[in-house]
Structures are given as C-alpha cells and as structure tokens.
Biopython code that builds the backbone (N, CA, C, O; Angstrom):
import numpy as np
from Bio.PDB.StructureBuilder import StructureBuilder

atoms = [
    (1, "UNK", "N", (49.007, -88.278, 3.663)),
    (1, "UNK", "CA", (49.101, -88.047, 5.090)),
    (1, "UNK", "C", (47.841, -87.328, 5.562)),
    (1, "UNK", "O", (47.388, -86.370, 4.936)),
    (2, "UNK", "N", (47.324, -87.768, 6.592)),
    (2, "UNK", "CA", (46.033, -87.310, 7.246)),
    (2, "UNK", "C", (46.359, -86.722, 8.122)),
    (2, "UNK", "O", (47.256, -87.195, 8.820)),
    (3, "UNK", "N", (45.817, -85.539, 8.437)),
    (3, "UNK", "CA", (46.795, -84.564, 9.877)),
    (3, "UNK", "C", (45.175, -84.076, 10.256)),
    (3, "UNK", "O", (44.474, -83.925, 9.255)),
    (4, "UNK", "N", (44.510, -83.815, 11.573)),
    (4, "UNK", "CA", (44.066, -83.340, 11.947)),
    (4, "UNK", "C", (44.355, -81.492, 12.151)),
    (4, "UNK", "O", (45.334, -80.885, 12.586)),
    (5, "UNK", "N", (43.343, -81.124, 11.746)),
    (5, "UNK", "CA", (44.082, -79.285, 11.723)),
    (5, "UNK", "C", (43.019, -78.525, 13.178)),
    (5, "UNK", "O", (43.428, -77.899, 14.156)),
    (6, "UNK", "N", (41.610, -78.893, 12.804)),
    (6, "UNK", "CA", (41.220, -77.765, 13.485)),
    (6, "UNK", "C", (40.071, -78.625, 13.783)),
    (6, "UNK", "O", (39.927, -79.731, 13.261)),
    (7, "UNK", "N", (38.830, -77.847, 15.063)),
    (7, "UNK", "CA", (37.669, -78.637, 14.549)),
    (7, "UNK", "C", (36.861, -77.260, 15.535)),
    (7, "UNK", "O", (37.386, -76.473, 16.323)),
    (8, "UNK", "N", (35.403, -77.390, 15.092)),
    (8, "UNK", "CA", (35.045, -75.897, 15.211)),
    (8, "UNK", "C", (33.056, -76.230, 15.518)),
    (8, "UNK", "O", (32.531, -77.343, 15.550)),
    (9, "UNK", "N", (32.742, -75.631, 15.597)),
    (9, "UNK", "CA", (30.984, -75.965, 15.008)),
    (9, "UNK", "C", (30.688, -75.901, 14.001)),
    (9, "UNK", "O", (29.656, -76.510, 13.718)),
    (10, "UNK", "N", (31.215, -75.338, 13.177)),
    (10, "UNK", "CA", (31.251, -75.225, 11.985)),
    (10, "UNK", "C", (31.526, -76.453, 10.730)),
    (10, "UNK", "O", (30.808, -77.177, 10.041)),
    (11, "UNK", "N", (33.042, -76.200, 10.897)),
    (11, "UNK", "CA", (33.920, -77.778, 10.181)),
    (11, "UNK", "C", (34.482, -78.143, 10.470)),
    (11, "UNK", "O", (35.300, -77.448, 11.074)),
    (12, "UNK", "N", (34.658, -79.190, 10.419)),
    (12, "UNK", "CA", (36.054, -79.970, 10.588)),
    (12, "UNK", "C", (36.757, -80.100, 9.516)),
    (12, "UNK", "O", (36.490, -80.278, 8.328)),
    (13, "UNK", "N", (38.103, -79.931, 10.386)),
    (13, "UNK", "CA", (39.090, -79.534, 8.980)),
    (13, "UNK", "C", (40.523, -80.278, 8.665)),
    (13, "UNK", "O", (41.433, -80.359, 9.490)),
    (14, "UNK", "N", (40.555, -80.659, 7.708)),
    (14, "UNK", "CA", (41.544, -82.116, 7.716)),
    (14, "UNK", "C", (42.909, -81.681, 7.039)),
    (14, "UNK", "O", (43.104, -80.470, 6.934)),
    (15, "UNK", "N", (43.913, -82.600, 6.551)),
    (15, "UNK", "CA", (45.069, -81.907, 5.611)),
    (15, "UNK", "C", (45.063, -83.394, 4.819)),
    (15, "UNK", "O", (44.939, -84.501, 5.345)),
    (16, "UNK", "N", (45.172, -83.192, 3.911)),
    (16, "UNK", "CA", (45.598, -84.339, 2.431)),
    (16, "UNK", "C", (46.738, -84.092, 2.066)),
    (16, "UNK", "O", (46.836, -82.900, 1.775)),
    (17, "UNK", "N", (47.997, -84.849, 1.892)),
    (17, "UNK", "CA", (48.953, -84.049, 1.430)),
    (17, "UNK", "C", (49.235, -82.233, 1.658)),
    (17, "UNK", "O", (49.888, -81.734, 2.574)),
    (18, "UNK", "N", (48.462, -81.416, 0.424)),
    (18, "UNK", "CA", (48.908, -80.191, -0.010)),
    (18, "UNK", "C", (47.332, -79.650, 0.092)),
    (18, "UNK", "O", (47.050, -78.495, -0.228)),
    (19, "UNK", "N", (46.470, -80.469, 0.506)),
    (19, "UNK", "CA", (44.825, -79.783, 0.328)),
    (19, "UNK", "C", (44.497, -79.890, 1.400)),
    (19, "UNK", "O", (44.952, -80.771, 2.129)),
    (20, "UNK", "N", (43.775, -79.173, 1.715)),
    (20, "UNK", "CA", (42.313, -78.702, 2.971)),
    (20, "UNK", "C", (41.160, -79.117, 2.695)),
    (20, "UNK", "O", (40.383, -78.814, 1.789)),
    (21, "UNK", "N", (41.095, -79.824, 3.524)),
    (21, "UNK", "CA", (39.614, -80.222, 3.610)),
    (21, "UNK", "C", (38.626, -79.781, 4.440)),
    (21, "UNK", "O", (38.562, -80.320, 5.545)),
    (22, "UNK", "N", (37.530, -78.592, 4.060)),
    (22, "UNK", "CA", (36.730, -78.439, 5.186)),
    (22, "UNK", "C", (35.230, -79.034, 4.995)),
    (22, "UNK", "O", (34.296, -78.731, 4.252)),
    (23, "UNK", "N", (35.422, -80.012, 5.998)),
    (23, "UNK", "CA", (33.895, -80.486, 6.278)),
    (23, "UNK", "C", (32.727, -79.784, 7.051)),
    (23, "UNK", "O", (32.645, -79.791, 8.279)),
    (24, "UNK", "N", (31.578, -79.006, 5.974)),
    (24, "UNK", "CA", (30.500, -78.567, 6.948)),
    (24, "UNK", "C", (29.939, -79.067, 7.806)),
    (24, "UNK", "O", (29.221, -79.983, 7.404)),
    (25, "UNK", "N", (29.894, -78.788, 9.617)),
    (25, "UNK", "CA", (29.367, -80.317, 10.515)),
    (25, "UNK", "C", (27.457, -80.260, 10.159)),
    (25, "UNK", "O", (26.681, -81.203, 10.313)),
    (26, "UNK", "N", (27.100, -78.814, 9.648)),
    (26, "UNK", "CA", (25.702, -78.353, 9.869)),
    (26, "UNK", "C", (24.844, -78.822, 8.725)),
    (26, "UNK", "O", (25.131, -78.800, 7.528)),
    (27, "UNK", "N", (23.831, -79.215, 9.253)),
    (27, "UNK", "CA", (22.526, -79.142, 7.883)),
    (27, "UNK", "C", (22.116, -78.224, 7.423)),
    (27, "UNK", "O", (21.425, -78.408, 6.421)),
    (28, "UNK", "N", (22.315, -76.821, 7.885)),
    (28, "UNK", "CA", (22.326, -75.756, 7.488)),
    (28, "UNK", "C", (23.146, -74.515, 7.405)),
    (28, "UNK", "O", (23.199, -73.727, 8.350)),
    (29, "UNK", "N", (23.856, -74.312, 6.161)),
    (29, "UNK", "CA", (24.499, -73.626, 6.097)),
    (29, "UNK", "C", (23.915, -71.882, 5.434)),
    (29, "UNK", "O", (23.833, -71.549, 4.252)),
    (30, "UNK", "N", (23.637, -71.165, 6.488)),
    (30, "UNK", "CA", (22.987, -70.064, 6.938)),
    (30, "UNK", "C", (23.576, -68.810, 7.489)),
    (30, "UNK", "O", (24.796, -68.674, 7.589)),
    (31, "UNK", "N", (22.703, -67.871, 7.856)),
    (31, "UNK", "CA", (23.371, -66.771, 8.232)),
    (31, "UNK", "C", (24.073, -66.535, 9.057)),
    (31, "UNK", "O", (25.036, -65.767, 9.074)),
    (32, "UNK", "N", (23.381, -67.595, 10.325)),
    (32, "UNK", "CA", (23.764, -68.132, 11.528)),
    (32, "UNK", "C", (25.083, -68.687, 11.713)),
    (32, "UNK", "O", (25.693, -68.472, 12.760)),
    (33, "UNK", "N", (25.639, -69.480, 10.654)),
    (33, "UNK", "CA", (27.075, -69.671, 10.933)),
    (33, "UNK", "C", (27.739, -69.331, 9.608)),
    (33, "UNK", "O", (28.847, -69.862, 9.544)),
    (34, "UNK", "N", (27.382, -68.521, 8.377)),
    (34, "UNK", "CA", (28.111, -68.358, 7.243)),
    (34, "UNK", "C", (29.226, -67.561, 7.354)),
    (34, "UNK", "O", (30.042, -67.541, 6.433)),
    (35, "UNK", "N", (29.500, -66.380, 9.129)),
    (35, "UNK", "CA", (30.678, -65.681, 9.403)),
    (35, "UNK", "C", (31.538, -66.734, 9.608)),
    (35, "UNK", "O", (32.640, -66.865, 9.076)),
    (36, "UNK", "N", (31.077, -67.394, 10.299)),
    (36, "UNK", "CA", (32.202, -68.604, 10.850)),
    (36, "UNK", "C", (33.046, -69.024, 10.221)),
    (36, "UNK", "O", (34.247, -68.794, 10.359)),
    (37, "UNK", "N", (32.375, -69.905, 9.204)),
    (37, "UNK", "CA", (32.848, -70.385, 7.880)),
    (37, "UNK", "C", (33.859, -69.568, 7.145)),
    (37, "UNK", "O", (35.061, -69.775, 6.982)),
    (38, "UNK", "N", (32.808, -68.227, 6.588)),
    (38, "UNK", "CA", (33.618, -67.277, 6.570)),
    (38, "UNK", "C", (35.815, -67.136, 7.194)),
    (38, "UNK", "O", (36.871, -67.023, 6.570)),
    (39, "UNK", "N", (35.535, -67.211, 8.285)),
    (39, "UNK", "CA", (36.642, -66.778, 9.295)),
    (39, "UNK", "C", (37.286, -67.879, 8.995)),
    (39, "UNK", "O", (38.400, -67.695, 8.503)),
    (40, "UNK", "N", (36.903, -69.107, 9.150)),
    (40, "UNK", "CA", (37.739, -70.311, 9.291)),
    (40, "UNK", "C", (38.403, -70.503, 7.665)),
    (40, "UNK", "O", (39.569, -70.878, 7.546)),
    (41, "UNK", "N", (37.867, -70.319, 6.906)),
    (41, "UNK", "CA", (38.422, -70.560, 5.560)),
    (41, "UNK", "C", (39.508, -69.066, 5.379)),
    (41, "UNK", "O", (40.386, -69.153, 4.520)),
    (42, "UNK", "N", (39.423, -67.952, 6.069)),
    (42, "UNK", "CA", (39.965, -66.855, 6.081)),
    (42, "UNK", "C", (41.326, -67.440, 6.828)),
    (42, "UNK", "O", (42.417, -67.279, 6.281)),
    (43, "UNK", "N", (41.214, -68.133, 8.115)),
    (43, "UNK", "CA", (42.339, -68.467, 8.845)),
    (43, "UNK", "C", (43.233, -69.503, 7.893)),
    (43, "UNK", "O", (44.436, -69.332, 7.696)),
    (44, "UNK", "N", (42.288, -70.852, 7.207)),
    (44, "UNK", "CA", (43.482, -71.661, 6.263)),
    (44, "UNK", "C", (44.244, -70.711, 5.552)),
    (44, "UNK", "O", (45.374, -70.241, 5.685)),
    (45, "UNK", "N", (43.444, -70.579, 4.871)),
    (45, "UNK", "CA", (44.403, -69.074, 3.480)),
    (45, "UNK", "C", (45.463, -68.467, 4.340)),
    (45, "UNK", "O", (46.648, -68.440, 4.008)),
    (46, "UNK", "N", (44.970, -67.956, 5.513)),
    (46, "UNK", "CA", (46.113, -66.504, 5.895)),
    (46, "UNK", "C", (47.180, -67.983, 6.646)),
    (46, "UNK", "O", (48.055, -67.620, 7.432)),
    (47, "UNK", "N", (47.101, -69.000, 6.469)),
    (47, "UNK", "CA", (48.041, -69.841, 7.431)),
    (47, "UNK", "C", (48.858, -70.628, 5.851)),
    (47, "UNK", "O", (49.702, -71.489, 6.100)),
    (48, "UNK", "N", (48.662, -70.399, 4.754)),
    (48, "UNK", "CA", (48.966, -70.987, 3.705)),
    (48, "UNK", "C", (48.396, -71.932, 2.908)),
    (48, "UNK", "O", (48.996, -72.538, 2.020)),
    (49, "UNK", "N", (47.101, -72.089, 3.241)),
    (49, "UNK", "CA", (46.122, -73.116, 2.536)),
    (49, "UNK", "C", (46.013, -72.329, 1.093)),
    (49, "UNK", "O", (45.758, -71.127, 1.015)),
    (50, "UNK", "N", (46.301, -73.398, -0.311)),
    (50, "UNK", "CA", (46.021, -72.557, -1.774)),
    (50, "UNK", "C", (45.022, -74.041, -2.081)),
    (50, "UNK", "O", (44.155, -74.124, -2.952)),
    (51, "UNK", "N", (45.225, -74.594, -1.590)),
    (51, "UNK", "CA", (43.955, -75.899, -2.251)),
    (51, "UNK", "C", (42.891, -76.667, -1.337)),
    (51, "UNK", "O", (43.072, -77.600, -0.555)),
    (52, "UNK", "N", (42.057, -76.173, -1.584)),
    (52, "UNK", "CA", (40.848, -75.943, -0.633)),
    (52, "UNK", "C", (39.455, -76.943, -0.881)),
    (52, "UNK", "O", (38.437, -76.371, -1.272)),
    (53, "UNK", "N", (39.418, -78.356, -0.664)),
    (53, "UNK", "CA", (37.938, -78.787, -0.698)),
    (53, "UNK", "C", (36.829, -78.441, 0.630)),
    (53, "UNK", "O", (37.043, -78.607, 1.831)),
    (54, "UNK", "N", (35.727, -77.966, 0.036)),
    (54, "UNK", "CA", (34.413, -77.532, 1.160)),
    (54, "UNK", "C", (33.586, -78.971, 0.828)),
    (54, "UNK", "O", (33.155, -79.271, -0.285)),
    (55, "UNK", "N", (33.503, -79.529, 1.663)),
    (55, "UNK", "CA", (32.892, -80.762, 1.546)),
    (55, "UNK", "C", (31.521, -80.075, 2.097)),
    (55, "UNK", "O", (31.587, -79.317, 3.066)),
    (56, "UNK", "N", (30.356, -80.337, 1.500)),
    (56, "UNK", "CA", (28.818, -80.093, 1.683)),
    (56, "UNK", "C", (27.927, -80.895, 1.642)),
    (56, "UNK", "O", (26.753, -80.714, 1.316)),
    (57, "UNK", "N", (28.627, -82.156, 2.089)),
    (57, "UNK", "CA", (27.899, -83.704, 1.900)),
    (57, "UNK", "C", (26.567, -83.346, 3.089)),
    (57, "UNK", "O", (25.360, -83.574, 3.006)),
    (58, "UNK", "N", (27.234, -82.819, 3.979)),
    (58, "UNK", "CA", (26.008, -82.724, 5.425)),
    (58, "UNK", "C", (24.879, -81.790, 5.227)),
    (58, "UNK", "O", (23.703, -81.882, 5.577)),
    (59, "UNK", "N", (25.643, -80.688, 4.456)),
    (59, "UNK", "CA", (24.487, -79.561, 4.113)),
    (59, "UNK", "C", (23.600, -79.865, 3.350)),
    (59, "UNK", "O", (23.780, -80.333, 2.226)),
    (60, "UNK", "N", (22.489, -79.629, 3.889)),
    (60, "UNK", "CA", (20.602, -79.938, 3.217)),
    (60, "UNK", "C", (20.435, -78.486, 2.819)),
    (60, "UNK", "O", (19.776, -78.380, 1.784)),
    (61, "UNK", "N", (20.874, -77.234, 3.382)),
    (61, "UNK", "CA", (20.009, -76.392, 2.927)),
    (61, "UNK", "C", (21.332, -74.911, 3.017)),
    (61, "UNK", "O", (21.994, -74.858, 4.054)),
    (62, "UNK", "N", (21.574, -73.939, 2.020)),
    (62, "UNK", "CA", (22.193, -73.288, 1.760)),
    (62, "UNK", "C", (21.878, -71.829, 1.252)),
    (62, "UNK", "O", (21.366, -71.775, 0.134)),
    (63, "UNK", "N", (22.122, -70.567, 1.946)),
    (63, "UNK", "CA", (21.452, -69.526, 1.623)),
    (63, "UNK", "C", (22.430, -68.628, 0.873)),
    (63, "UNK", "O", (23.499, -68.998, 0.389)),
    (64, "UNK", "N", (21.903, -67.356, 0.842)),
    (64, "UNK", "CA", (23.119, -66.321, 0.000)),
    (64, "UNK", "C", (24.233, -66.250, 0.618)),
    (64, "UNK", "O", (25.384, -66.181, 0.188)),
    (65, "UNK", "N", (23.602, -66.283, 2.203)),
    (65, "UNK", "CA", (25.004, -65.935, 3.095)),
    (65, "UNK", "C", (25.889, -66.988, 3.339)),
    (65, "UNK", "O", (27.009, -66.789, 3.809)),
    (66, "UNK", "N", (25.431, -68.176, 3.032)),
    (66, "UNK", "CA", (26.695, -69.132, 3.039)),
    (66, "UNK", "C", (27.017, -69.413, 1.623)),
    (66, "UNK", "O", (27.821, -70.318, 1.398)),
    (67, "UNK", "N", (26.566, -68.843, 0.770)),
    (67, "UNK", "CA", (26.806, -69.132, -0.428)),
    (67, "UNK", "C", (28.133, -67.587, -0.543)),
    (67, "UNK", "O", (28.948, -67.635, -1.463)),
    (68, "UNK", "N", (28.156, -66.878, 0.036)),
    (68, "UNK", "CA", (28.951, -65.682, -0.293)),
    (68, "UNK", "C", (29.937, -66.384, 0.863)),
    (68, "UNK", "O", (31.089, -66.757, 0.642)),
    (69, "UNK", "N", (29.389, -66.463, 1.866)),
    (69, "UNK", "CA", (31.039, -67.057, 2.218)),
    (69, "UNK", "C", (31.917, -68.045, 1.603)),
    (69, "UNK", "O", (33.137, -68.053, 1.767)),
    (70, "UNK", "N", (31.394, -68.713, 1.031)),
    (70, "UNK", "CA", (32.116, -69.712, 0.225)),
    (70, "UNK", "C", (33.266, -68.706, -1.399)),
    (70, "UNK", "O", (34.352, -68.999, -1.898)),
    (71, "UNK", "N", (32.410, -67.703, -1.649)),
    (71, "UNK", "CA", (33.055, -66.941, -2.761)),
    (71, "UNK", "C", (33.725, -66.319, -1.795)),
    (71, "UNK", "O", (34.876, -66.755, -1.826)),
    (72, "UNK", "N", (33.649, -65.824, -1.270)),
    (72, "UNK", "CA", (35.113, -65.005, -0.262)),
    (72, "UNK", "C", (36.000, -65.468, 0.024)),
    (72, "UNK", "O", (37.108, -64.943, -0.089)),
    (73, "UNK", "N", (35.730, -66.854, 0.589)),
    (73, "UNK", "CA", (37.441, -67.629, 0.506)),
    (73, "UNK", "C", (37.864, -67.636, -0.821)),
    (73, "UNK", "O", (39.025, -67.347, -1.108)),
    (74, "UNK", "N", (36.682, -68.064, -2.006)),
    (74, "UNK", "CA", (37.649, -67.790, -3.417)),
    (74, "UNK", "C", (38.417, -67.110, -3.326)),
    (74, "UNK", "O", (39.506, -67.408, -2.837)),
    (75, "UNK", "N", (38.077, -65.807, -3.823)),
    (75, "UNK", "CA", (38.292, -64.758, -4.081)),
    (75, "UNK", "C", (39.548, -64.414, -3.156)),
    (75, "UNK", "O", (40.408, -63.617, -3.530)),
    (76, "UNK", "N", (39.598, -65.102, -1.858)),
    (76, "UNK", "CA", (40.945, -64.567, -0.674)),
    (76, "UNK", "C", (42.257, -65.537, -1.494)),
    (76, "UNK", "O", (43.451, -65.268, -1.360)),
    (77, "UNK", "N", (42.001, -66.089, -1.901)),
    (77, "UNK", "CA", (42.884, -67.348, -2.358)),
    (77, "UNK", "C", (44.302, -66.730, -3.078)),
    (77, "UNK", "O", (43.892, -65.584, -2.895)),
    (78, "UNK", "N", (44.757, -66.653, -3.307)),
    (78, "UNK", "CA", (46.324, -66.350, -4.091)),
    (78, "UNK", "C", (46.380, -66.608, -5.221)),
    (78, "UNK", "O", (45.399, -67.250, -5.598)),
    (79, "UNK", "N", (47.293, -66.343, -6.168)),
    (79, "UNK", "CA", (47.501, -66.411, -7.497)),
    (79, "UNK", "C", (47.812, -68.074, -7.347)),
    (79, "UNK", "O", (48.761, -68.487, -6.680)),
    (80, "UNK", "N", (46.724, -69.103, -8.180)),
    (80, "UNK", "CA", (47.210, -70.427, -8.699)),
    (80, "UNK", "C", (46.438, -71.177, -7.885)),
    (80, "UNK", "O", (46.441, -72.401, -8.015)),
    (81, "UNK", "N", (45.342, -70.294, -6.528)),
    (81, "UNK", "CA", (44.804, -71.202, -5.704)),
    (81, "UNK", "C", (43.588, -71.945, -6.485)),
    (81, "UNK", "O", (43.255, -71.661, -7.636)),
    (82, "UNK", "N", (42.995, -72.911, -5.703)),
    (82, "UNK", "CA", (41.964, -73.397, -5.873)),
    (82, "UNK", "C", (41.128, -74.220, -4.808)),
    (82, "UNK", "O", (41.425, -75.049, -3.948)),
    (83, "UNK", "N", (39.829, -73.566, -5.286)),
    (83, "UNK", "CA", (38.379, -73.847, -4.165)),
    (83, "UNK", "C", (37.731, -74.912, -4.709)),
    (83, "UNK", "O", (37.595, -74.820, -5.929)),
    (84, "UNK", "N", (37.172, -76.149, -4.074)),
    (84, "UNK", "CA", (36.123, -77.055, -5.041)),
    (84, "UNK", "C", (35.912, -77.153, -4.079)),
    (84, "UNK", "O", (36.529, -77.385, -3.039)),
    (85, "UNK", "N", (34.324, -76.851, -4.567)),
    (85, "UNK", "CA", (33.322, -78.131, -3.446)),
    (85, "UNK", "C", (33.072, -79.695, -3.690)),
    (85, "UNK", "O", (33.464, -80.427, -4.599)),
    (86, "UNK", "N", (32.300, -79.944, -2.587)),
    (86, "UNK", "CA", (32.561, -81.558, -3.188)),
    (86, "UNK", "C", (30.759, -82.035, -2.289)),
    (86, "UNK", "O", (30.102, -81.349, -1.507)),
    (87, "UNK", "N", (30.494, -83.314, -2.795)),
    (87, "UNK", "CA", (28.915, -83.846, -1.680)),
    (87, "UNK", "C", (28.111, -82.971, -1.865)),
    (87, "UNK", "O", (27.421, -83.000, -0.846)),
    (88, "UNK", "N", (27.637, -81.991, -2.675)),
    (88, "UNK", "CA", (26.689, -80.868, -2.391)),
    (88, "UNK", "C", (25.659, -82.013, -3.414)),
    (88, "UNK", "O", (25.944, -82.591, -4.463)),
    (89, "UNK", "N", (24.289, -82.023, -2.520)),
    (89, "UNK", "CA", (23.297, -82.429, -2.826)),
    (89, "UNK", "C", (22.516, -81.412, -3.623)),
    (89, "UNK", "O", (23.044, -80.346, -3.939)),
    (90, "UNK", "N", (20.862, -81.810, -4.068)),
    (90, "UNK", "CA", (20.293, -81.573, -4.942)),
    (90, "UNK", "C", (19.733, -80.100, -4.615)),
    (90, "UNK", "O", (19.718, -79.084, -5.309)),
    (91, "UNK", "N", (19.257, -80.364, -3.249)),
    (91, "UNK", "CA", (19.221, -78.501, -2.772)),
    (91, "UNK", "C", (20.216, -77.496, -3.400)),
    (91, "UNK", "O", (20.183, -76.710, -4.346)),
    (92, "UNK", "N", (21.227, -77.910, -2.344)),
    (92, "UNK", "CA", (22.164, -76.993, -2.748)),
    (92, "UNK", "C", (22.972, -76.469, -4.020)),
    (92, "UNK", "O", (23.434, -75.341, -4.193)),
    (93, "UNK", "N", (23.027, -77.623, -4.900)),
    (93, "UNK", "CA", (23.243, -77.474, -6.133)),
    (93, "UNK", "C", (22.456, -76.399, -6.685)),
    (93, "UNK", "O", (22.893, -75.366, -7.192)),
    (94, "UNK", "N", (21.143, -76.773, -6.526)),
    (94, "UNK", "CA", (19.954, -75.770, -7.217)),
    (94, "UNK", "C", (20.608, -74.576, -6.714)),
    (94, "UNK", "O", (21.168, -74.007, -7.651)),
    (95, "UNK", "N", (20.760, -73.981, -5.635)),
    (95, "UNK", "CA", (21.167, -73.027, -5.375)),
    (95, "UNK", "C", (22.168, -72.066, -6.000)),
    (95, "UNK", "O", (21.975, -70.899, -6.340)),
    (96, "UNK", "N", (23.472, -72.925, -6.094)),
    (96, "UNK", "CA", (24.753, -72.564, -6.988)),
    (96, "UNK", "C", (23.913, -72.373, -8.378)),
    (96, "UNK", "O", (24.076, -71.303, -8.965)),
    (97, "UNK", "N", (23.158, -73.193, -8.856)),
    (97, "UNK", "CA", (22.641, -73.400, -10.565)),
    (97, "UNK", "C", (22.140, -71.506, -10.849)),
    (97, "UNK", "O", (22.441, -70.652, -11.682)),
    (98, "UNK", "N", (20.992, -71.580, -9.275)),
    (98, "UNK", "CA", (19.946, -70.133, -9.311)),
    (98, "UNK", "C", (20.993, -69.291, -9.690)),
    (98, "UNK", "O", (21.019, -68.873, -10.848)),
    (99, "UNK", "N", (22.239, -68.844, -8.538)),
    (99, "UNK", "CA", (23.150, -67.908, -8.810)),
    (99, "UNK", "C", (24.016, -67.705, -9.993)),
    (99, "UNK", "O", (24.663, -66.782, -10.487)),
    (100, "UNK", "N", (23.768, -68.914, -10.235)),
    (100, "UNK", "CA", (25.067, -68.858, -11.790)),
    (100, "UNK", "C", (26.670, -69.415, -11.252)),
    (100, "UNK", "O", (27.703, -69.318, -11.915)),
    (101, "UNK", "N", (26.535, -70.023, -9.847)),
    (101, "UNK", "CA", (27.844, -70.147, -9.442)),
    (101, "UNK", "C", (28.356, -70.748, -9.631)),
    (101, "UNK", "O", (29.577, -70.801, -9.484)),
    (102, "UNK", "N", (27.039, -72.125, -10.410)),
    (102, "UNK", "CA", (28.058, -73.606, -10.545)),
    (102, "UNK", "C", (28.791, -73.736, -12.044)),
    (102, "UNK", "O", (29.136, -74.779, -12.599)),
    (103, "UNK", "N", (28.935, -72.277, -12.566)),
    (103, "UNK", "CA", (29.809, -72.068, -13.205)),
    (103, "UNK", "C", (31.087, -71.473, -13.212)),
    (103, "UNK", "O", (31.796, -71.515, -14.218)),
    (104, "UNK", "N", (31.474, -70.857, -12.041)),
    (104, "UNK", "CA", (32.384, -70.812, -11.407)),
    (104, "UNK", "C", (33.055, -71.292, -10.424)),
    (104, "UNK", "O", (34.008, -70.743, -9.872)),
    (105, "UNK", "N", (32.559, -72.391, -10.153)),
    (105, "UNK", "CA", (32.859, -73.176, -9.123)),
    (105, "UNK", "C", (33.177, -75.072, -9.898)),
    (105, "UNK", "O", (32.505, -75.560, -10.807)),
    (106, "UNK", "N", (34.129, -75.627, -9.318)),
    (106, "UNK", "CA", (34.308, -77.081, -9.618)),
    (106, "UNK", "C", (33.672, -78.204, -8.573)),
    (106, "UNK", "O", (34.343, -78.916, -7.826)),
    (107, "UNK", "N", (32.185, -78.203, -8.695)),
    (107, "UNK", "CA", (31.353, -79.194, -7.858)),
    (107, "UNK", "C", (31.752, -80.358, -8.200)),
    (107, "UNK", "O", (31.433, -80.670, -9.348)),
    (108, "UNK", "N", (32.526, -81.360, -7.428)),
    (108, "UNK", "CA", (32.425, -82.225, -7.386)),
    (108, "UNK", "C", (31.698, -83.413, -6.706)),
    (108, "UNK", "O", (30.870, -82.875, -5.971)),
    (109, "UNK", "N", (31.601, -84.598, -6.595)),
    (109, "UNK", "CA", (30.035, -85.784, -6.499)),
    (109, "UNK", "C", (31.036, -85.997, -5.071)),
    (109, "UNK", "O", (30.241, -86.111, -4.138)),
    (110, "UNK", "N", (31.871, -86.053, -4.762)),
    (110, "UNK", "CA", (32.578, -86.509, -3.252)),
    (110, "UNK", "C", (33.716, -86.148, -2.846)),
    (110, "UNK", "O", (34.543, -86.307, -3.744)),
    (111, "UNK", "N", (34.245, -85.651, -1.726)),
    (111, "UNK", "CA", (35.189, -85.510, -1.302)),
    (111, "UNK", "C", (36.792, -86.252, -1.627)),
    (111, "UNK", "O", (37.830, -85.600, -1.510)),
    (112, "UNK", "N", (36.771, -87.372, -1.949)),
    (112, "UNK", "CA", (37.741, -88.160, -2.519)),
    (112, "UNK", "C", (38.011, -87.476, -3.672)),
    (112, "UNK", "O", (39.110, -86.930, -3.767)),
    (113, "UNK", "N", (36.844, -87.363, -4.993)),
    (113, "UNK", "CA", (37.497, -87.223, -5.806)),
    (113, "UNK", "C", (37.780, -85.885, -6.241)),
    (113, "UNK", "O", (38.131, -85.578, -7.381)),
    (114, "UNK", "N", (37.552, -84.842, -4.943)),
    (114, "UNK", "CA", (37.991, -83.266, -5.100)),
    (114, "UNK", "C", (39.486, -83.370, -4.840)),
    (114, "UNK", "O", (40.324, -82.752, -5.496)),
    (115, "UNK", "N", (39.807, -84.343, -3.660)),
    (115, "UNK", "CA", (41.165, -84.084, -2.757)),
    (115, "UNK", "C", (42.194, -84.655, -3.739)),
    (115, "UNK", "O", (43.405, -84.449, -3.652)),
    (116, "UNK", "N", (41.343, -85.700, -5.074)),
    (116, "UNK", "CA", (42.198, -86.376, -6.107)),
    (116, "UNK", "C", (42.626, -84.758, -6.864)),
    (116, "UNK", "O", (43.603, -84.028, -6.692)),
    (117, "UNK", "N", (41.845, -84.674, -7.429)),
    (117, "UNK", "CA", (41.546, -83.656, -8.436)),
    (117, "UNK", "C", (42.404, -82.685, -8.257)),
    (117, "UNK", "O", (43.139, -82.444, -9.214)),
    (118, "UNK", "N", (42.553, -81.909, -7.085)),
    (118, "UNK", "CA", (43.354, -80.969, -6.439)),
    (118, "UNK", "C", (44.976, -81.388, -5.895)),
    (118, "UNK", "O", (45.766, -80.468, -5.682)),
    (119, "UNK", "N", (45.349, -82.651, -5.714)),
    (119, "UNK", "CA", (46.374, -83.027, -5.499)),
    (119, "UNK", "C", (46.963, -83.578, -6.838)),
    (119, "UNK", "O", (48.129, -83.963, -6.745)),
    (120, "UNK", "N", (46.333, -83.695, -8.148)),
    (120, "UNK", "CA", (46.733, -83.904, -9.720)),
    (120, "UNK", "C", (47.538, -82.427, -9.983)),
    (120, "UNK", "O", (48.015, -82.172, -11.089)),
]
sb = StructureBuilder()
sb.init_structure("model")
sb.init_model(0)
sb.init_chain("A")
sb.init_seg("    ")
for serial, (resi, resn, name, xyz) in enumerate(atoms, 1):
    if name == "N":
        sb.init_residue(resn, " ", resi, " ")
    sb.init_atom(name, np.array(xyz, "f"), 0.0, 1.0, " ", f" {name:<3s}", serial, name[0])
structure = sb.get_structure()
C-alpha cells in the first residue's frame, strides 16, 4: 500500500506497508536544511515510524551536518528499529566511507530494495 504522508522542502515522504520512505528533494544535503531533515525524521519516529528508508538518490553532495542528522534519527529510533539508506551515489558514499559510517549504516543501491529488505 502506497499512502502519501507528508511533503516538505526537504522530503517527500511515502508509507510501504510498515516502512517510511524519506526521499531527499535536494542536491544538497547541508547545513542549510540538515535541521529540517533532522525534525522531519524526529516527527516519523515520535508518530510511530521503526522502519525507516532515507532515499539519497537526489543528493550529489553531503556534509557533517546532514550526515549527523541522519545518525540522530538512528539513534531516536526504538528498541528493534531500523534506518537504511538507499541511492546514495559516489560522493556521498565517500563521505559515510571518510566517517566510518558506512559501517554502521545498511547502504543500499535503491530504494526498492531497502523498502524489500526492511519489510523481510
């Protein structure tokens, strides 16, 4: 079931079954909107979201501060939740690689097969 949830400058945000999907709309995910993000992934969680894809297919370019907002929704998540990204290109990857994140994190190559992955 496809449900429209929210839509923002930020993401657009979908429902799969039991998962969230938030799509970054920006090529840059920055300081400039990493509160946003921030907030909006704060609002799924506090509304009952535990399975969470960040789709980053759009994002070209990714800094600390959207890289920490993305660990803050982790980290907000509940006992059993789970965060995957999904589409993150070669930039951004590098990025997660620099921090050490893409070892804590489940990057996946596309959105499909996060919303699979997470609904298994």
């Amino acid at each position: 079931m496809n449900q429209q949830v929210r839509n923002t400058e930020v993401a657009n945000s979908q429902v799969f079954g039991q998962v969230y999907v938030m799509t970054v709309d920006q090529k840059r995910l920055a300081a400039d909107i990493a509160d946003a993000l921030r907030k909006q992934l704060q609002e799924h969680i506090q509304d009952g979201a535990n399975k969470i894809v960040i789709d980053l297919s759009k994002v070209d370019f990714i800094d600390s501060l959207g890289i920490g907002a993305i660990v803050a929704g982790k980290k907000s998540l509940k006992s059993g939740g789970e965060l995957v990204l999904a589409g993150a290109n070669r930039n951004v990857l590098t990025m997660f690689r620099l921090t050490r994140l893409d070892k804590e994190f489940k990057i996946l190559n596309t959105r499909d097969e996060a919303v699979q992955t997470l609904s298994n």
